[in-house]
N, C-alpha and C positions, 0 to 999 in steps of 0.2 A: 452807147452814148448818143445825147442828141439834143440840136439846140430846140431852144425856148418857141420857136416855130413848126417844132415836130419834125424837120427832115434830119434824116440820123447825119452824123460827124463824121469826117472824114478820119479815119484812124488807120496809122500802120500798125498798132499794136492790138493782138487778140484780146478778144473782151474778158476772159478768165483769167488773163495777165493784167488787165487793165484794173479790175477788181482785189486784188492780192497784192497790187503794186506798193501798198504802205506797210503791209508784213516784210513784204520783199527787202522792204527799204532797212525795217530794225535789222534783218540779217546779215544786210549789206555793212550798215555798222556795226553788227556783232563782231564782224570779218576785221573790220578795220580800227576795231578798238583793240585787238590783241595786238595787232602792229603796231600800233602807237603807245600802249600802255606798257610794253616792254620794254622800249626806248625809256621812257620816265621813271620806271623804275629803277632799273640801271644806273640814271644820275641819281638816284638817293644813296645806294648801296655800292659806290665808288669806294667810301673809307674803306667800309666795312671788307671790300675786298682784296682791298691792299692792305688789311692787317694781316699778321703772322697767322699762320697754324694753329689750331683749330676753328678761330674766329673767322681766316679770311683765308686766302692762298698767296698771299703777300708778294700779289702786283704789285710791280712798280707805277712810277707815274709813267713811264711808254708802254708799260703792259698794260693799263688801263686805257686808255688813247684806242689802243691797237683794240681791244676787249668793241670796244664802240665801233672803232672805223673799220674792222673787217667787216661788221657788217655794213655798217655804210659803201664801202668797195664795191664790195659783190652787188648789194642791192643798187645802186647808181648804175652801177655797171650792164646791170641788166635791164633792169626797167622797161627802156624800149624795146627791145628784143620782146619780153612778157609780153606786151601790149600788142604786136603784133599778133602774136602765136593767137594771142586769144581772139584776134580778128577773121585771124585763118580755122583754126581747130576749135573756137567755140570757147563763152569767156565764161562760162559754167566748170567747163573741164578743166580750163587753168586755173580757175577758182581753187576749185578742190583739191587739185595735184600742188599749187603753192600752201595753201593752211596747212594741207597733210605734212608734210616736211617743214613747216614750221614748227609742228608740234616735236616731231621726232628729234629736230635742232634742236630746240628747248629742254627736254628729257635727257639727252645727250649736255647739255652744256652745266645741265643742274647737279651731273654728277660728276663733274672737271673736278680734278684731282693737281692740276695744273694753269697755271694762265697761258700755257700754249693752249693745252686742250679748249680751254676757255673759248680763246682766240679762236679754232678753227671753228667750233659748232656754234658760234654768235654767225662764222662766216656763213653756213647750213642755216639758219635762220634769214638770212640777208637775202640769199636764196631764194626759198620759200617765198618771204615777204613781196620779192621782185614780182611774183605772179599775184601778189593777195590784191595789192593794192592799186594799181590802174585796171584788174578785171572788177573789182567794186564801182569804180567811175564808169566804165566803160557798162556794165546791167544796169545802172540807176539811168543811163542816157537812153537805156532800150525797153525800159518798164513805164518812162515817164514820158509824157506829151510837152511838146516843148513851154505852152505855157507856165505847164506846171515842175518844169524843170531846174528856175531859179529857187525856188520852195524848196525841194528835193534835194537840191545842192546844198542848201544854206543847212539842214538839219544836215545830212552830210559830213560837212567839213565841223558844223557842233559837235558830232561824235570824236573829234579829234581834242578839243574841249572838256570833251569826258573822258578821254584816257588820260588826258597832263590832270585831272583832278582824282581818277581812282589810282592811276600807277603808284605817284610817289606817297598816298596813304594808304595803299598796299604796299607796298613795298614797306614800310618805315612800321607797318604792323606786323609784316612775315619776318622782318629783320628783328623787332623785339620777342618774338618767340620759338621761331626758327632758327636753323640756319643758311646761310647765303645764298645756296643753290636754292631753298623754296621759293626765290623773286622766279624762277627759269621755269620752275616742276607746275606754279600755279598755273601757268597758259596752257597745261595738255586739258583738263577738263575743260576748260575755255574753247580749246578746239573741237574737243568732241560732239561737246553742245552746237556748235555752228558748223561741223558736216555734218549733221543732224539736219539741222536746219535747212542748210542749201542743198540736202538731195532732195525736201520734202516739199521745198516755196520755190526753190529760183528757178527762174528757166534758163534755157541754154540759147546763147544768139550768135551770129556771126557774119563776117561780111559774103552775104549772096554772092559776089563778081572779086574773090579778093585778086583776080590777076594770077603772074606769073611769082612765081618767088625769088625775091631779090637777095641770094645766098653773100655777095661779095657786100650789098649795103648794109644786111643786119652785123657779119663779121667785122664791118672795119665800124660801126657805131659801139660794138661792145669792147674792142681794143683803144680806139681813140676816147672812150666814155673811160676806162680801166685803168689808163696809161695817167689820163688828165686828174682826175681824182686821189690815188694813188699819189701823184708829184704835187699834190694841194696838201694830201693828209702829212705826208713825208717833210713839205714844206715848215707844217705844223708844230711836228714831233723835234726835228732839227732847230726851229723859232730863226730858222736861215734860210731866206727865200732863192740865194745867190749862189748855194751849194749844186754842184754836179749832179749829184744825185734826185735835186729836185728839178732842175731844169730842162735836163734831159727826157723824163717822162712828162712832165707840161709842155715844152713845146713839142717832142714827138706826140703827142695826145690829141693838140689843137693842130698838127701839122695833118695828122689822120682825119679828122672830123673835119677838115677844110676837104680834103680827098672825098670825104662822106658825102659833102654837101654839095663838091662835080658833078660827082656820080650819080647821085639822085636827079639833078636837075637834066642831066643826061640821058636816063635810063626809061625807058616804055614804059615800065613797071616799078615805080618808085615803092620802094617801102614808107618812105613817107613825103608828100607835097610840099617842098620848101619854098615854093612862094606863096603859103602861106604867112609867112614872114616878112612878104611885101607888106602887106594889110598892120596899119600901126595900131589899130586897138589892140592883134594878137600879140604881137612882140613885146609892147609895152604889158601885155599882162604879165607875159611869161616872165617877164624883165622883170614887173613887180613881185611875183611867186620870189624869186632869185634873190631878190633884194633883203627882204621881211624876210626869210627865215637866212640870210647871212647877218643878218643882224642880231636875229632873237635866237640862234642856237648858241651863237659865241656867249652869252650874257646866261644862259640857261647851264651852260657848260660850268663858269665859274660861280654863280651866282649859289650851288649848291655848296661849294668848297667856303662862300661867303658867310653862308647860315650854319654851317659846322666847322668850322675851323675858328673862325674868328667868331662868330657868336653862342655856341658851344650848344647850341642844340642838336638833337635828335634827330635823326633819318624821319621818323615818324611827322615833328614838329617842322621839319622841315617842309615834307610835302602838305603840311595842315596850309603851312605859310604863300604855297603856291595856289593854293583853292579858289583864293579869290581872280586869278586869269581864266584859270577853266571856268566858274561861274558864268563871269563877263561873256567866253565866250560862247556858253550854252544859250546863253537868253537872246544875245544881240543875233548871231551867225542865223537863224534862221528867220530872223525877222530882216534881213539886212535887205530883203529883196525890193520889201516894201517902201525903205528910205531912199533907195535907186530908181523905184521908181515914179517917186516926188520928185527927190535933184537932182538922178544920175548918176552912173557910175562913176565922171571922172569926180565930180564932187565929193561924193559919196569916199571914195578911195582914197582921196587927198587928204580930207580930214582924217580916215583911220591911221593911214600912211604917219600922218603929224601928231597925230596921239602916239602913237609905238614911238615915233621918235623922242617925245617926250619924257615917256616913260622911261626909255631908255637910258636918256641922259640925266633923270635922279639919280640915277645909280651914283651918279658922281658926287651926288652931295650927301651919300650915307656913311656912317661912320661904324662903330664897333656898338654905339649906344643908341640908334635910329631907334626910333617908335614903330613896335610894332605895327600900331593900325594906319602909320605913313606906310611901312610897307605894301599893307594890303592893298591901300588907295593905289599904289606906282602901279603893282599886278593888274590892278582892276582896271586901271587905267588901258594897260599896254593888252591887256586879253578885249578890252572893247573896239579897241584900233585895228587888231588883228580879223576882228567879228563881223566889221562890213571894209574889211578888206579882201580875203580869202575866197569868201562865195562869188564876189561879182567878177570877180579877176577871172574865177575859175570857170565861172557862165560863158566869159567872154573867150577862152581857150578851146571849151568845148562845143558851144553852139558855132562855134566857125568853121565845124567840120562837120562833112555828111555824119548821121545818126549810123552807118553800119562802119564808118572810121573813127567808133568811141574809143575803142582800143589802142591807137596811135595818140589820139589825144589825150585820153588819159597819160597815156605814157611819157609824152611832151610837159603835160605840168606838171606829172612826179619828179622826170629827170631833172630840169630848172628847179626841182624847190629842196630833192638831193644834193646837188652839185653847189646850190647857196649854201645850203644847207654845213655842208665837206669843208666850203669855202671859210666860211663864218670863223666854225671851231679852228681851223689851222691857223688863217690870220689872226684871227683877236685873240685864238690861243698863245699862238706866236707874242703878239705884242704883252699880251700880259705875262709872260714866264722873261720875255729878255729885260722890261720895266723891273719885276719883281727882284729879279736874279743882280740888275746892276743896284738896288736899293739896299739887299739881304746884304752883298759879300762886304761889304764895310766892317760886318758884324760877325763874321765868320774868320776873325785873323787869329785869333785865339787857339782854333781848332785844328789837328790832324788834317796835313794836304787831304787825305783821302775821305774823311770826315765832311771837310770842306768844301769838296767837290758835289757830295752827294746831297749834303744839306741845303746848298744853294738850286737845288732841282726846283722843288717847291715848296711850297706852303709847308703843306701835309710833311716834306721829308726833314723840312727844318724844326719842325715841333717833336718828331721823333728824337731826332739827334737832342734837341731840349731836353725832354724826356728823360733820356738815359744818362745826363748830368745833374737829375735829381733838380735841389733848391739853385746848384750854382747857374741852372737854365732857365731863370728865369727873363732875365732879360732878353735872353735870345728868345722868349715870346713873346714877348712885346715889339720886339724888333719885326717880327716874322709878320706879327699883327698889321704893325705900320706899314711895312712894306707893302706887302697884299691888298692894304686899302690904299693903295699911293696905285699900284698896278692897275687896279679893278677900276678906278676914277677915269685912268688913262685911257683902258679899255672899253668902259662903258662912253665916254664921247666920242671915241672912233664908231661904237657901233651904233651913235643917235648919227654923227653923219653918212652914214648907208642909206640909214632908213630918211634921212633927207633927200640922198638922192633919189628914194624911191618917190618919192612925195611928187619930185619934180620932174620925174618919166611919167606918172602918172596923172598930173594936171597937164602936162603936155599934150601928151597923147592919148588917152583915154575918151570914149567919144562921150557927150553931154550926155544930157536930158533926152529921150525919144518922142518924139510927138505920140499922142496917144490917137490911135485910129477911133472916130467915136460909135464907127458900128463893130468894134471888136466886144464880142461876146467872151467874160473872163470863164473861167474852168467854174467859180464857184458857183456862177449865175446858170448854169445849165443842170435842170434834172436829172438827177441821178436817176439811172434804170431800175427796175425791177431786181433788188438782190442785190445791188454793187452796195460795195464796202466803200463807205467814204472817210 
């Protein structure tokens, strides 16, 4: 490399990595679209899994919950820990050793014979995932020079855009011709192809000086991360925040991660620098990551049961119907760099922040009869909010950390957007099943106590119970109907006020505009060498 003056550029990154650095990148997102599109998958083929024998394995609605949140557990759980190893032992090797075991989790979970089996091998994918996805952040921070690191980021976090758009119409096509397990079987080619790929393109990096190893600060992040999550998902599944069993692991969880954050600020050898959390741009991002996806998973969570239950489409049509978020945020997330750096991130953020929460709160003005191309518009709406929201957040998390501590930083915006993440679906889960549940049982007096009990679960268990009394259940789906959108109204303005409060962390503290230095030479202005791939 060299600028426009002829004397060569100062680079840490070798010049045969510097050149490869955009193949580098598709493989990085090959990596991290199987984590993401398996997730989206999954919410399409919910029904389909809690039907009976041969169609389904006839989860329940807590086996289904648990089917998602084991792996969310595990994967939360570890995250940090991943991100480290890969700091120490090289983010090439945890690359391959997480994909490798995701594929196997997958294979394994495609042929659950049971919703326990289910359950554990989603938790072997959670696993795996722990390592996929802060070593993908953590090589794009080591392959790219930091100008051109906002770019890099922004097509990035697009590939996450591109899994909510291929999962659920895959999945809603392997469901119309398959059965169940092929949503699980189709990520083992997926993986092949991409350790293919990353033994052939990626290089291997890692932190030159990682220090002493801090054995007592990874342990108590992964019990205090395990404990907290866990008493959120628990929270969830119960829709009772006040219960024992929930309170006990959340505050044992937060009482450990306060112990975490002693000991770090104590120890020689931190596994990871918590005063970076002094500095209010980073907090506020990570605050923001937290925010947005405690908002947009709770909504994503029911929002499928909304398009099949009460609108009576398709798995397939369902995911047709989510295309236009991923669209939105294919086209914006990589250009977002450029709107940031006209008005700034905090600007830039605020507006997306207030778009998601717009979006969010339509939800509450749709009915059973909503126009389809209003819904596309709400999606489009809330995937363009998300699009310059995502990359600048995530620029502002990881350029705040030396380039050989991608690994920790990566691992800091996955755990915050995890742990929102956990957070989202338990509460707004919560709020919509105890709204639902106090609406249904009016309509449930008729029925067998024990009938009664189980029909007032959810949606889904009340239209069975309909079901099997023929014409005389009809009402009870109507009722089931009403309720559900009486729930989901209630649910979607708790989650446009999150993504409010996100707005107003984010005009807060988010820093402006950057003065433009006017001898700064941009990446595109500089000659390409002799042979570089641009």
């Amino acid at each position: 490399m060299s600028t426009p003056s002829g004397a060569p550029a100062v680079s840490s990154i070798p010049e045969a990595v510097h050149r490869r650095r955009w193949a580098i990148l598709v493989v990085l997102m090959f990596s991290l679209l199987i984590v993401v599109l398996d997730n989206s998958i999954l919410n399409v083929a919910v029904k389909t899994i809690a039907s009976p024998s041969p169609t389904g394995i006839g989860a329940t609605q807590s086996e289904l919950e648990w089917a998602i949140n084991s792996y969310t557990l595990v994967f939360a759980g570890l995250l940090f820990t991943a991100g480290l190893l890969g700091d120490r032992l090289g983010r090439k090797k945890v690359l391959l050793f997480g994909i490798t075991l995701f594929g196997i989790g997958s294979a394994l979970a495609a042929m659950s014979g049971s919703p326990g089996q289910l359950i554990t091998w989603r938790a072997l994918m959670g696993f795996g995932a722990a390592f996929v996805m802060p070593a993908t952040l953590a090589v794009l921070m080591n392959v790219f020079e930091r100008d051109e690191q906002p770019k890099a980021i922004g097509i990035w976090a697009g590939s996450v855009g591109l899994g909510i758009a291929i999962g659920p119409i895959t999945g809603g096509l392997l469901l119309e011709h398959f059965w169940w397990g092929s949503i699980f079987l189709v990520n083992v080619p997926v993986v092949i192809i991409a350790l293919v790929a990353m033994v052939l393109l990626v290089p291997d990096s890692k932190d030159p000086k990682p220090g002493r190893l801090d054995p007592i600060g990874v342990v108590l992040s992964i019990i205090g991360l395990v404990l907290l999550v866990y008493g959120i998902i628990r929270g969830g599944e119960l829709a009772d925040f006040t219960d024992v069993t929930v309170l006990l692991p959340v505050i044992g969880g937060l009482a450990v991660l306060v112990v975490f954050v002693l000991h770090e600020k104590r120890s020689a050898s931190p596994a990871i620098d918590v005063s970076y959390f002094k500095k209010p741009a980073f907090s506020a991002a990570v605050a923001a990551i937290a925010l947005i996806f405690f908002a947009l998973m709770g909504v994503t969570f029911f929002s499928a049961f909304y398009m099949q239950s009460v609108r009576g489409y398709s798995a397939l049509q369902s995911g047709l119907l989510i295309l236009p978020l991923a669209v939105a945020q294919m086209l914006f997330a990589p250009r977002a760099r450029i709107v940031v750096a006209r008005f700034g991130a905090r600007a830039v953020c605020t507006a997306g922040m207030l778009a998601v929460a717009v979006g969010l709160a339509a939800f509450a003005l749709f009915d059973a009869d909503t126009p389809v191309w209003l819904m596309c518009v709400v999606f489009f709406v809330q995937g363009t909010g998300m699009a310059h929201v995502m990359p600048p957040v995530t620029v502002a998390v990881m350029q705040a950390l030396p380039r050989e501590k991608a690994g920790s930083g990566s691992a800091v915006n996955n755990t915050f957007r995890q742990v929102g993440g956990a957070l989202g679906i338990a509460v707004l889960g919560s709020v919509l099943s105890t709204v639902y549940r106090g609406d249904i049982e009016n309509h449930l007096g008729a029925l067998p106590s024990g009938a009664r009990d189980a029909a007032g679960e959810s949606i889904e268990a009340t239209l069975a119970i309909a079901e099997k009394l023929g014409p005389k259940g009809a009402p009870l789906v109507t009722a089931a109907h009403d309720a559900f959108m009486s729930a989901m109204h209630v649910t979607a303005l708790g989650s446009a006020a999150v993504a409010l409060v996100g707005t107003v962390v984010v005009a807060l503290w988010l820093p402006g505009r950057e003065p433009v230095a006017p001898k700064a030479v941009r990446e595109e202005e500089r000659p390409a060498p002799a042979g570089a791939e641009r």
